[in-house]
N, C-alpha and C positions, 0 to 999 in steps of 0.2 A: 504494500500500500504506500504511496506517496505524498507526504506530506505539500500541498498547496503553499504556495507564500505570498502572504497578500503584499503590496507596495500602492504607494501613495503617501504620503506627508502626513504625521501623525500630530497629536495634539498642539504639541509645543509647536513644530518647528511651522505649522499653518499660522499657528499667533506672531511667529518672529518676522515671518510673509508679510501678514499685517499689516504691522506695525512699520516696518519698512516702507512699505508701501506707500502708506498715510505719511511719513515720514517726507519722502518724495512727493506728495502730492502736494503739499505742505506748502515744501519749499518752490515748486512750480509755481502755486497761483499766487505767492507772497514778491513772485517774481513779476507778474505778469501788470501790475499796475504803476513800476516805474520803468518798465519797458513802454507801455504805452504812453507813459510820460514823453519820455527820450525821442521817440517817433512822430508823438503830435508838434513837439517843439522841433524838429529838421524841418516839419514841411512848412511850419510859421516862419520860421526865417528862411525860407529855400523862398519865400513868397515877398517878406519885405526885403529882401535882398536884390529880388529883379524890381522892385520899389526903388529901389535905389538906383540900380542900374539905368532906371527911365527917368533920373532925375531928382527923385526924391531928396533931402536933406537931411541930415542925421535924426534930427528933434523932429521930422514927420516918419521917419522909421522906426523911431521909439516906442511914439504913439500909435503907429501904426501894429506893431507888437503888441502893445499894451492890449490893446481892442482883441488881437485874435485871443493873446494868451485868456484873458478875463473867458471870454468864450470856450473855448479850452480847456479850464479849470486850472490852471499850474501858473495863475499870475502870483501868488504868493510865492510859489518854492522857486520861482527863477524869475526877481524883476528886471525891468528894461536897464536898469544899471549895470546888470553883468554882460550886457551884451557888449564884446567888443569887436569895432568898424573897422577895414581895413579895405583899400584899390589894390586891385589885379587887373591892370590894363583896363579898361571900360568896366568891370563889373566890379560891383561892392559886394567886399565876404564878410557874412558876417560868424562870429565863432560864440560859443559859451562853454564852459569847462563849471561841473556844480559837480554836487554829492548828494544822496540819499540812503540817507541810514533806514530801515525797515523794521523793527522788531518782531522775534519768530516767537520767540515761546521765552517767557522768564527773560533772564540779562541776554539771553542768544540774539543777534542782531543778524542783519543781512548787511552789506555797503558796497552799494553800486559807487562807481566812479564814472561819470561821463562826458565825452569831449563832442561838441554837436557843433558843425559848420554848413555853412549855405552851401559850401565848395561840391559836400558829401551827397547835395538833396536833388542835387541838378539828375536830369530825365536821360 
């Protein structure tokens, strides 16, 4: 007679799956709203950036930021002051370098570091 042997994942190591799992999933969505940050702000300056290139003046590209970001939601964590203006031949770049710390669970934090230029948003 032949003894069967069952296989699959037993009590514990299904909860270590788990918990890993959630673990990671965690850290994905806690991910997912300063990325969308990062993104909405390349394409506000990738926009007042050809503002400028048609003309524009520094102190109406500001304002002109000012207006999308408010719309946007990210006028508090990134104001028109950190924007810095710089010429590349006819087109105006504009750049921002900021930080975003995230809290995951307890003291554990997340810290994005990110550098966004008009240069990067172009088509």
């Amino acid at each position: 007679m032949m003894k069967s042997r069952q296989s699959g994942l037993s009590l514990i190591s299904m909860i270590l799956v788990v918990i890993l799992l959630g673990g990671a999933l965690l850290v994905g969505f806690k991910m997912v709203g300063p990325y969308q940050e990062y993104f909405s702000l390349q394409r506000v300056i990738g926009v007042v950036s050809d503002e400028g290139t048609n003309g524009a003046t520094e102190g109406e590209m500001r304002k002109g930021y000012e207006r999308r970001a408010v719309i946007d939601g990210f006028d508090a964590a990134i104001p028109p002051s950190m924007l810095r203006f710089r010429r590349e031949g006819s087109r105006v770049v504009i750049e921002v370098e900021y930080q975003r710390k995230v809290p995951l669970v307890g003291n554990i934090s997340l810290f994005f570091d990110f550098k966004a230029s008009s240069k990067d948003s172009r088509k």
